[in-house]
Backbone as a chain_set.jsonl record, in Angstrom:
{"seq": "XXXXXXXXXXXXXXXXXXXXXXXXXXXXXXXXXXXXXXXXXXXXXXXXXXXXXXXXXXXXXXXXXXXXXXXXXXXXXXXXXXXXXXXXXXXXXXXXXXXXXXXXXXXXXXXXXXXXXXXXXXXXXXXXXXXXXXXXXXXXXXXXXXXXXXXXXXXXXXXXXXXX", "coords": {"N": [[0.836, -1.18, 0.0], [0.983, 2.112, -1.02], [1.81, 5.248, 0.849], [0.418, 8.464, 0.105], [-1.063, 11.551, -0.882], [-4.06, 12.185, 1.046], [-6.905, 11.816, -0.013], [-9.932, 13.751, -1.227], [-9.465, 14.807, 0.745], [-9.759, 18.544, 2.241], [-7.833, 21.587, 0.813], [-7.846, 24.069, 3.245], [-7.015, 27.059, 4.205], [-5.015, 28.137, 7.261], [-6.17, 29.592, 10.282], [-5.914, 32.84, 11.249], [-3.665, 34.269, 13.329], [-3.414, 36.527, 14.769], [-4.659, 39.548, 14.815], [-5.352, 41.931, 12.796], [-4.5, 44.883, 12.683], [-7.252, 48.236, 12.156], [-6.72, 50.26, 10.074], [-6.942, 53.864, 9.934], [-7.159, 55.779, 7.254], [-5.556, 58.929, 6.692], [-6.115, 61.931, 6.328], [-5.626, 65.573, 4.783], [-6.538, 68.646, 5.525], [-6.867, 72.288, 5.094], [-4.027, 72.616, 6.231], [-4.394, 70.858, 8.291], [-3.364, 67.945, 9.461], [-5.192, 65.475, 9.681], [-6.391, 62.495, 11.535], [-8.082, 60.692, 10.625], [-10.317, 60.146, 7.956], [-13.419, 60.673, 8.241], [-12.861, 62.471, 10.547], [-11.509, 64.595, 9.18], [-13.657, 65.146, 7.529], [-15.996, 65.76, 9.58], [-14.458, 68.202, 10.789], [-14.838, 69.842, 8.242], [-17.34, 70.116, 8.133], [-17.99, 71.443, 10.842], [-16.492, 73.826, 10.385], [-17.921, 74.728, 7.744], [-20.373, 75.209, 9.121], [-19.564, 77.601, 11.111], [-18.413, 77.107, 13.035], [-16.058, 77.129, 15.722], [-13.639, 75.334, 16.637], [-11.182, 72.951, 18.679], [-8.423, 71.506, 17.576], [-7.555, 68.332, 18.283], [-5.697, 69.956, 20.939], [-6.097, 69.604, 23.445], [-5.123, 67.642, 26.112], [-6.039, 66.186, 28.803], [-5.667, 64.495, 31.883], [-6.026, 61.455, 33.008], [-5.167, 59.84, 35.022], [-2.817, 60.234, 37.008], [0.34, 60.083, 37.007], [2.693, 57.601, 38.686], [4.764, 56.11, 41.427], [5.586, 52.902, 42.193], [5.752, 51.832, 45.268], [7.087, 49.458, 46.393], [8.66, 46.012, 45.859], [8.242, 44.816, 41.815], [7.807, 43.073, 40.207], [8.109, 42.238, 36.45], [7.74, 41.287, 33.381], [8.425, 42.764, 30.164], [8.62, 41.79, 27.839], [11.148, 42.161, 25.834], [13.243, 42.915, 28.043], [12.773, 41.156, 29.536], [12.162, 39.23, 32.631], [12.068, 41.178, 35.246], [12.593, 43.419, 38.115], [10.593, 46.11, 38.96], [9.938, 48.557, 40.266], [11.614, 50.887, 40.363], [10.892, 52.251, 37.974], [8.521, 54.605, 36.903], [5.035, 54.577, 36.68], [3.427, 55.988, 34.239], [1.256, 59.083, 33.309], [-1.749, 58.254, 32.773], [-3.997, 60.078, 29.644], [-5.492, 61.456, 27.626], [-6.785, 62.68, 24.641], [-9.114, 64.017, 23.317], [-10.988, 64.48, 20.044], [-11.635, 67.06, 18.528], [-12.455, 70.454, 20.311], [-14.626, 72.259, 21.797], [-13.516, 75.425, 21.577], [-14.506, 77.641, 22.557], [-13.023, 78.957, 25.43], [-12.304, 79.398, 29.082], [-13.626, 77.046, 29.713], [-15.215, 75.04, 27.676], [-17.981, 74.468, 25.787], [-18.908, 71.863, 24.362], [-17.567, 68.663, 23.161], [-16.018, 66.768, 20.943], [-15.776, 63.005, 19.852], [-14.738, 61.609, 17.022], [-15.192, 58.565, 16.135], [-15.215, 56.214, 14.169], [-14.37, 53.136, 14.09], [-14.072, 51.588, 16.895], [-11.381, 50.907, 19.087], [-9.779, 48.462, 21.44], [-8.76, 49.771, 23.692], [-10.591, 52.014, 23.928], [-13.45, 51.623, 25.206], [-12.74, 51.933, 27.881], [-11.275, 54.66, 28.554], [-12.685, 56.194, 27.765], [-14.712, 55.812, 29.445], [-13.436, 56.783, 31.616], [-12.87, 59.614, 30.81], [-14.974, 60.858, 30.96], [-15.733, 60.595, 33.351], [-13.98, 62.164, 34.53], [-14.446, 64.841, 33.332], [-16.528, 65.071, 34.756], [-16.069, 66.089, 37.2], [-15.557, 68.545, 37.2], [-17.591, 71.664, 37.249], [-20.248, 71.797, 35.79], [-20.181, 70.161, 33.198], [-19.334, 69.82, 30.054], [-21.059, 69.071, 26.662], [-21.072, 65.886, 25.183], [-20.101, 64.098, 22.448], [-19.819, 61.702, 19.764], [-19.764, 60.394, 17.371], [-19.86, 58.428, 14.625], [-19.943, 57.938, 11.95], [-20.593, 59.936, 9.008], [-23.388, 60.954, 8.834], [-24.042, 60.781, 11.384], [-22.086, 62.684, 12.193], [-23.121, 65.282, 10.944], [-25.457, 65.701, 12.398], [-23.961, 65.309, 14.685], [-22.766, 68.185, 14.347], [-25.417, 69.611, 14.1], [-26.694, 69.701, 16.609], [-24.868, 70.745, 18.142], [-24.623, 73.412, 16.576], [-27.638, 74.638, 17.913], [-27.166, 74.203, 20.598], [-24.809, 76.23, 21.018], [-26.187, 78.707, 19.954], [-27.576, 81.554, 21.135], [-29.693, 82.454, 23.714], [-32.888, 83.601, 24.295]], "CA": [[0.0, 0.0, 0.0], [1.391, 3.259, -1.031], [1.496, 6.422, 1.539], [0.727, 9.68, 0.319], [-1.748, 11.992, -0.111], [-5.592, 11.34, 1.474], [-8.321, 12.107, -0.956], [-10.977, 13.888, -0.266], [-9.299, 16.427, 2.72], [-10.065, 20.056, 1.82], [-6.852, 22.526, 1.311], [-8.286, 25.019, 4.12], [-6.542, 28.264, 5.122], [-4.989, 28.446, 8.278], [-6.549, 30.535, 10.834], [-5.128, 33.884, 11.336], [-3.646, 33.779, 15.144], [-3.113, 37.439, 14.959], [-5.605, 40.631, 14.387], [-4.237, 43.0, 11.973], [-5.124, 46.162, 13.24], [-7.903, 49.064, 11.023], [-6.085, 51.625, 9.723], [-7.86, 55.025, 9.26], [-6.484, 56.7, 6.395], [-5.254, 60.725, 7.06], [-6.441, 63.01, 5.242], [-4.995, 67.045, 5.371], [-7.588, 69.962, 5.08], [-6.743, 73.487, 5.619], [-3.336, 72.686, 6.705], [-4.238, 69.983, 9.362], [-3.39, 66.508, 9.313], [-6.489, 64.489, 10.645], [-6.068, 60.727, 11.691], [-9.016, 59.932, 9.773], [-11.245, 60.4, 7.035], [-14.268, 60.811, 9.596], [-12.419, 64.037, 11.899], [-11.603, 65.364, 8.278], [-15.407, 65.089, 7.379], [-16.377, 66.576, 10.199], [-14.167, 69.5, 10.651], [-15.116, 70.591, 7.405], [-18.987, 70.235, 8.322], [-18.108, 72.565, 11.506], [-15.966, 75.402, 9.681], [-18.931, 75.384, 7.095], [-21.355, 75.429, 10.34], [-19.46, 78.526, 11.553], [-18.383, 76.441, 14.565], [-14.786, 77.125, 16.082], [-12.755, 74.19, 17.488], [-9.632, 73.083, 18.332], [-8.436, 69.879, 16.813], [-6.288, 67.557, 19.572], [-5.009, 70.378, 21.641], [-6.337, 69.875, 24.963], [-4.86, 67.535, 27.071], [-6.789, 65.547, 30.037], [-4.615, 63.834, 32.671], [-6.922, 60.432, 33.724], [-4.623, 58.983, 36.389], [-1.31, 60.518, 37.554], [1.642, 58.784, 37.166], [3.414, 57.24, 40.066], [6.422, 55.569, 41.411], [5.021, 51.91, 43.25], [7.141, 51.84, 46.764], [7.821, 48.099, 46.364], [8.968, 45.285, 44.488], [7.133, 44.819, 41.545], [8.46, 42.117, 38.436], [7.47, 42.118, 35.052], [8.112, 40.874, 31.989], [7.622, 43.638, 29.412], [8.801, 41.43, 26.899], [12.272, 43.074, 25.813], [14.171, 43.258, 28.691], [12.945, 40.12, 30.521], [11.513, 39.402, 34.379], [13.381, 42.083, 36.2], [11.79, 44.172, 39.351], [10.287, 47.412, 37.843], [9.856, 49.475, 41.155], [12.288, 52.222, 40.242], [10.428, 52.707, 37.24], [7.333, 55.253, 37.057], [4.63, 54.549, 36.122], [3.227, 56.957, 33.566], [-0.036, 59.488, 33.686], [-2.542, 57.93, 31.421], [-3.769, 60.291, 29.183], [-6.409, 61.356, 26.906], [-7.08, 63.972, 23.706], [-10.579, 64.237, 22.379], [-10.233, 65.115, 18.542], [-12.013, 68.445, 18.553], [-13.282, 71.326, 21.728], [-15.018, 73.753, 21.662], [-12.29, 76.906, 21.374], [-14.796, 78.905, 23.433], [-12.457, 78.522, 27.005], [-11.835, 77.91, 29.746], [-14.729, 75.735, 29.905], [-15.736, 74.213, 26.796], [-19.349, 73.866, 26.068], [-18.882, 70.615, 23.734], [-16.379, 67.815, 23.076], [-16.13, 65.479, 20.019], [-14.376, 62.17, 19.251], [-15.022, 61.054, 16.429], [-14.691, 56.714, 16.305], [-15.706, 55.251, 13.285], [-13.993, 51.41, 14.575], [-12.42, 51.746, 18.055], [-10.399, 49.882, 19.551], [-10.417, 48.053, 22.467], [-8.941, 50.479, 24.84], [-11.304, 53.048, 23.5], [-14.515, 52.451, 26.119], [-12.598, 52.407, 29.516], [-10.472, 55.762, 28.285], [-13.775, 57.23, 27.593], [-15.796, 55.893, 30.735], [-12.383, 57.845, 32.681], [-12.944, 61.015, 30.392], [-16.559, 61.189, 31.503], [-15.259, 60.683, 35.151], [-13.034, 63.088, 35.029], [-15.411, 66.025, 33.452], [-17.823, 65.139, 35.698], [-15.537, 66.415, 38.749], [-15.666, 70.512, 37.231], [-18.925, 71.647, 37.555], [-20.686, 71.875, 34.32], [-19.269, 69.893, 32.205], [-19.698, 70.307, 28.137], [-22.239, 67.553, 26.142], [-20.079, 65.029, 24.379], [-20.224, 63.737, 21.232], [-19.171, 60.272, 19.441], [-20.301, 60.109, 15.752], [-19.207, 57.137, 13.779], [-20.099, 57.914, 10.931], [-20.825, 60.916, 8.697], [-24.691, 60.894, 8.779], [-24.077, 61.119, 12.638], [-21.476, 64.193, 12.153], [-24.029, 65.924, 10.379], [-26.656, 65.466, 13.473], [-23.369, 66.722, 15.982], [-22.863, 69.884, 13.948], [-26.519, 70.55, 14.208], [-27.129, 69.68, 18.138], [-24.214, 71.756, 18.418], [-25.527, 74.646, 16.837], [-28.719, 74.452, 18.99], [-26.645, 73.976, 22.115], [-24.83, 77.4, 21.152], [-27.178, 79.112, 19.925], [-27.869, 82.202, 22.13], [-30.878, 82.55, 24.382], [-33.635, 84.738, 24.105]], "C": [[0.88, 1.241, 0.0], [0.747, 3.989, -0.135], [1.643, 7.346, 0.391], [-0.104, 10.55, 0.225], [-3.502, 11.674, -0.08], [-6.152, 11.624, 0.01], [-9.329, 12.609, -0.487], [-10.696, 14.872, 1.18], [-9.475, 17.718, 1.631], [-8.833, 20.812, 2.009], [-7.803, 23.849, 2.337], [-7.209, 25.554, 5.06], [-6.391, 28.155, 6.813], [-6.003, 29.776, 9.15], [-5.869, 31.511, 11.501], [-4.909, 34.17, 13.222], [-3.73, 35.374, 15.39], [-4.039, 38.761, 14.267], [-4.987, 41.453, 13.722], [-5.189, 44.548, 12.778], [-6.282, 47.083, 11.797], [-7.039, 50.39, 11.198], [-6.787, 52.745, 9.147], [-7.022, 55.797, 8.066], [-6.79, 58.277, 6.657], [-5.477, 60.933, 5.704], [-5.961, 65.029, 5.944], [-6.143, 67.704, 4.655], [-6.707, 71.386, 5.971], [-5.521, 73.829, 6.598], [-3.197, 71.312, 8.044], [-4.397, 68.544, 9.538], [-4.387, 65.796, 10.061], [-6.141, 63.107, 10.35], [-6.958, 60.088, 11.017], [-9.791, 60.518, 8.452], [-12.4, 61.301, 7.782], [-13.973, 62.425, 10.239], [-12.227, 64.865, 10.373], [-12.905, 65.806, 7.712], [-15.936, 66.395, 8.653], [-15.713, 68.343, 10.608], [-14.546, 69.976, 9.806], [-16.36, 70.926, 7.394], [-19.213, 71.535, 9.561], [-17.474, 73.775, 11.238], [-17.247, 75.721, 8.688], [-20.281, 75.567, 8.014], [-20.72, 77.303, 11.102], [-18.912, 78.3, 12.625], [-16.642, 76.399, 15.051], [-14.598, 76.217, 16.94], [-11.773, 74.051, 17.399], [-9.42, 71.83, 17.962], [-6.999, 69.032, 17.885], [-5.236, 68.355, 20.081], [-5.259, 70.199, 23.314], [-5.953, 68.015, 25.253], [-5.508, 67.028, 28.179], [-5.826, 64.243, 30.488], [-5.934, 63.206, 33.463], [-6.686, 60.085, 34.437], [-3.091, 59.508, 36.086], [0.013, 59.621, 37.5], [1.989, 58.845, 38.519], [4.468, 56.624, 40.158], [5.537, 54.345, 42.37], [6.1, 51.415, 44.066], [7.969, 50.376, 47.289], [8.146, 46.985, 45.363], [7.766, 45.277, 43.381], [8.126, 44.156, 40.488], [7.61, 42.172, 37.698], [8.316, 41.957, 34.445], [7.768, 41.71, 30.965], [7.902, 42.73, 27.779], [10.034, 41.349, 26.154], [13.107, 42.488, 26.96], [13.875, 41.816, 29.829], [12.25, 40.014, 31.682], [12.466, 40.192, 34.901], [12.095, 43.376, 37.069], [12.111, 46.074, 38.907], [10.16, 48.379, 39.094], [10.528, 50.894, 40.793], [11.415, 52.939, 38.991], [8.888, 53.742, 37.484], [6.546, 54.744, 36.42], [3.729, 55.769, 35.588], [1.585, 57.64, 33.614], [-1.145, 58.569, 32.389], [-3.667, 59.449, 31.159], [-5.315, 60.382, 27.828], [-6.635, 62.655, 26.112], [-7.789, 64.127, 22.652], [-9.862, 64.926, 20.707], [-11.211, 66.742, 18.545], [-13.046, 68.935, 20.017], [-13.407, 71.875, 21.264], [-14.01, 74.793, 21.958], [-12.737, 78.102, 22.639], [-14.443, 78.451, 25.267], [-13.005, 79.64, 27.711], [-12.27, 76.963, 29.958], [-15.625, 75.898, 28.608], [-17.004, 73.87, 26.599], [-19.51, 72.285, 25.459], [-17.403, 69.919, 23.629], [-16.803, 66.709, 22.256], [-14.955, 64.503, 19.746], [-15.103, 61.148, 18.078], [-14.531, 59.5, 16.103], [-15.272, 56.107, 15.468], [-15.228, 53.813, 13.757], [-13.151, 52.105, 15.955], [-11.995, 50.474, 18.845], [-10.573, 49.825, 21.006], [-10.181, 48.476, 24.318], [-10.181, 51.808, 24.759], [-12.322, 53.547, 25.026], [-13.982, 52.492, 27.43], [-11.799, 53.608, 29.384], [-11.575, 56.522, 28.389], [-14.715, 57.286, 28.785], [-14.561, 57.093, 31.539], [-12.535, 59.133, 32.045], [-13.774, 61.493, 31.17], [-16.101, 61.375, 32.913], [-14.477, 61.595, 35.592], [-14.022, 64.695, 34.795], [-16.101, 65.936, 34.537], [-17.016, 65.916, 37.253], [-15.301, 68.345, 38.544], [-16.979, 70.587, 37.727], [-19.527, 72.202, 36.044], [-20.187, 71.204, 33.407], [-19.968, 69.772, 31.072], [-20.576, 68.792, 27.629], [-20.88, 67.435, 25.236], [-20.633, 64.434, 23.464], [-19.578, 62.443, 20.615], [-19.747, 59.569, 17.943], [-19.658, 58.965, 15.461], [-19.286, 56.77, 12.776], [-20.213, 59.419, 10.005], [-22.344, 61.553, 9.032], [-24.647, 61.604, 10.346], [-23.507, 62.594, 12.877], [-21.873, 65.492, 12.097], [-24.838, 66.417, 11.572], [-25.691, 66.067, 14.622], [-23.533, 67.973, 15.779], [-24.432, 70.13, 14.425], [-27.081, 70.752, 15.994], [-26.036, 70.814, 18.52], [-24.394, 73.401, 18.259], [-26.906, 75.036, 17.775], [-27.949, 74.803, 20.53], [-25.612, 75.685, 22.378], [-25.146, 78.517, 20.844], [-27.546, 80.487, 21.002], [-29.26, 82.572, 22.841], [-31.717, 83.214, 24.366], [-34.171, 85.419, 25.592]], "O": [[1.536, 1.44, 1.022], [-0.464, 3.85, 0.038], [2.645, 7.279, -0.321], [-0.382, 10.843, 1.388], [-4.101, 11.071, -0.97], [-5.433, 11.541, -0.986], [-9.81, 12.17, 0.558], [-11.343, 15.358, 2.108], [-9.307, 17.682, 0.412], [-8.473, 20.9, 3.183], [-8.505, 24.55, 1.609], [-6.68, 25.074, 6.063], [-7.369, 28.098, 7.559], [-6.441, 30.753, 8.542], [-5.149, 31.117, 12.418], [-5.784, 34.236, 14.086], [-4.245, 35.567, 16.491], [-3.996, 38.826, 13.039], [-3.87, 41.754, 14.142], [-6.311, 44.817, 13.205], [-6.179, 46.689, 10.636], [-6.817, 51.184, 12.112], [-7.222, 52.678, 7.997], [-6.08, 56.48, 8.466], [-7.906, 58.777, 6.796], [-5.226, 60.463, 4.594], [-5.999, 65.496, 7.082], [-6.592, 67.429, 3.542], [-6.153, 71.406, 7.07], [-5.541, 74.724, 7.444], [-2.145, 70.941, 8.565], [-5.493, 68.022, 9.743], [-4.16, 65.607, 11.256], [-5.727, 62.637, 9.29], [-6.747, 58.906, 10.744], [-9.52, 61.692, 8.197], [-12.27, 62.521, 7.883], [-14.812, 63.321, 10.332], [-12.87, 65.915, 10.356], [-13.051, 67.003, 7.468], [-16.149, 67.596, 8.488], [-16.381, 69.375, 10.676], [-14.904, 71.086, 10.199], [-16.701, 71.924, 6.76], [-20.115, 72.371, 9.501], [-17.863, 74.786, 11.822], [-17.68, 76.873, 8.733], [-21.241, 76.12, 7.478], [-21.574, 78.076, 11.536], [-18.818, 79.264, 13.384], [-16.017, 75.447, 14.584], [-15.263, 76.17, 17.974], [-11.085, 74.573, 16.522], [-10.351, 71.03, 18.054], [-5.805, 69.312, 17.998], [-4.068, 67.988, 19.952], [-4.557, 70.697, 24.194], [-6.551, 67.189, 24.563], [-5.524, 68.036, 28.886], [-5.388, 63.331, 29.786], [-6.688, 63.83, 34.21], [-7.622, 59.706, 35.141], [-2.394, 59.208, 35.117], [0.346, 58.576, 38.059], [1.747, 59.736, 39.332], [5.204, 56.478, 39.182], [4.821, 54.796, 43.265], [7.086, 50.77, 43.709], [8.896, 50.176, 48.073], [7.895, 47.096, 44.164], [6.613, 45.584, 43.683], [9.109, 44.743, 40.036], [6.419, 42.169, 38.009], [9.486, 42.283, 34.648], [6.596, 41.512, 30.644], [7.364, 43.109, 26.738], [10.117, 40.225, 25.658], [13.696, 41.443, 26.683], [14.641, 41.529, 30.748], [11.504, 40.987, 31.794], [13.644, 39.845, 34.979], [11.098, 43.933, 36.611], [13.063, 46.825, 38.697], [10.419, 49.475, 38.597], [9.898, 51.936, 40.973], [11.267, 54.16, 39.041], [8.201, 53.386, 38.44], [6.987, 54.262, 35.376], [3.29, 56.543, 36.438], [0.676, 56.867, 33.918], [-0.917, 58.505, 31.181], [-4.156, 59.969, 32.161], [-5.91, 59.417, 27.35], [-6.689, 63.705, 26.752], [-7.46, 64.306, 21.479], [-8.827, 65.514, 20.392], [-10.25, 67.505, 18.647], [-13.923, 68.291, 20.593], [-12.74, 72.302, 20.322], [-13.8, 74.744, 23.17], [-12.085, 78.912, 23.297], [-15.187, 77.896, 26.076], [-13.787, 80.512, 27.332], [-11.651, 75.976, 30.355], [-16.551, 76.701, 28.503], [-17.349, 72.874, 27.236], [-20.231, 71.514, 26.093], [-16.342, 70.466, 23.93], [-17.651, 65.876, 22.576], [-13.772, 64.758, 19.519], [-15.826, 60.174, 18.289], [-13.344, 59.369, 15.803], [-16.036, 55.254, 15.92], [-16.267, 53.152, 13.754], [-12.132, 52.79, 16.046], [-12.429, 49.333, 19.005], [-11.179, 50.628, 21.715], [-10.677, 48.114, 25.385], [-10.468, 52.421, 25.787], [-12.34, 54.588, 25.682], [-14.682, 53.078, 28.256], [-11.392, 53.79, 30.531], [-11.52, 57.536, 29.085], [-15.345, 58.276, 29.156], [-14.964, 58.176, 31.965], [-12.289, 60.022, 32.859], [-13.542, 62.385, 31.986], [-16.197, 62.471, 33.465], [-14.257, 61.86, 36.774], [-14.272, 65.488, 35.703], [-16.211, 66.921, 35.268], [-17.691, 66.17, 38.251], [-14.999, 69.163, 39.413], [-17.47, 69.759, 38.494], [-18.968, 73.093, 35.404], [-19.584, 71.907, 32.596], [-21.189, 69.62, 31.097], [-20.612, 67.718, 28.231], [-20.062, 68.242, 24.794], [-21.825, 64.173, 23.627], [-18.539, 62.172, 21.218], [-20.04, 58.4, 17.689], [-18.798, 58.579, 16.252], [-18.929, 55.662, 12.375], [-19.659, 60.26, 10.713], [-22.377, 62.689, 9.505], [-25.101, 62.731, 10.55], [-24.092, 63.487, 13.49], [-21.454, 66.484, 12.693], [-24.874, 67.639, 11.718], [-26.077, 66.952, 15.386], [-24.119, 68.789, 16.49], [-24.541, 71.018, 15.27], [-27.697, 71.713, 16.454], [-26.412, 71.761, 19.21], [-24.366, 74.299, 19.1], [-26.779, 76.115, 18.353], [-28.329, 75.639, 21.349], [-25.591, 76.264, 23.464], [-24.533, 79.467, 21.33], [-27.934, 79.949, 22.039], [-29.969, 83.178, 22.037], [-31.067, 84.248, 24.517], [-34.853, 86.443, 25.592]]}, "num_chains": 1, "name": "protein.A"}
């Protein structure tokens, strides 16, 4: 009896062990490199709205960095098991893609997320947690599409809008 090959098995594709990441393609308007398609979309929907923002300048510090006062090992991968204590650990860190311009307190805040990723909703539950500790804090925004962008710009106008 000859070995070799079965009959009848199916060539079938390995399964991919590893996620490739989504890449947003940048796009530049008016001088300003945007990380996506999406934040380019929309800025251009709030300059033709009349609507001044700033595009990832502000800054929100979620948790402080620190120094932890005792041993502490890890493996980062690189450098091996070795006791990380001396090391800091770093502030985490967060920078909505467009504010409202009108400071020091901001009436709105948009991030635009067509696919996010999977640190995305505990960064954003800590944003929220952190506005929430001024007093007033600005309505937030989270389009994911264009259709939606459309519907910020306009709640936005509404929201500044002046009072009668």
């Amino acid at each position: 009896m000859r070995r070799g090959k079965r009959t009848g098995m199916r060539n079938t594709p390995k399964k991919r062990t590893n996620r490739s990441k989504i890449k947003a393609k940048s796009k530049e308007v008016d001088g300003i490199k945007f990380r996506s398609l999406l934040e380019a979309f929309c800025y251009r929907k709030l300059k033709e709205a009349g609507i001044s923002c700033d595009y990832e300048k502000h800054k929100y510090v979620l948790l402080e960095g620190f120094h932890y006062p005792n041993q502490c090992w890890e493996d980062n991968g690189k450098t091996g098991f070795k006791d990380k204590h001396t090391h800091k650990v770093r502030d985490i860190t967060y920078t909505p893609d467009f504010v409202d311009s009108h400071q020091p307190k901001p009436r709105w805040i948009i991030e635009c997320k067509g696919y996010a990723n999977e640190r995305f909703p505990l960064k954003w539950k800590m944003f929220r947690q952190k506005l929430m500790e001024g007093d007033d804090p600005p309505a937030l925004f989270v389009p994911r599409n264009q259709k939606q962008c459309l519907e910020t710009v306009k709640q936005i106008l509404e929201l500044i809008a002046p009072t009668k």
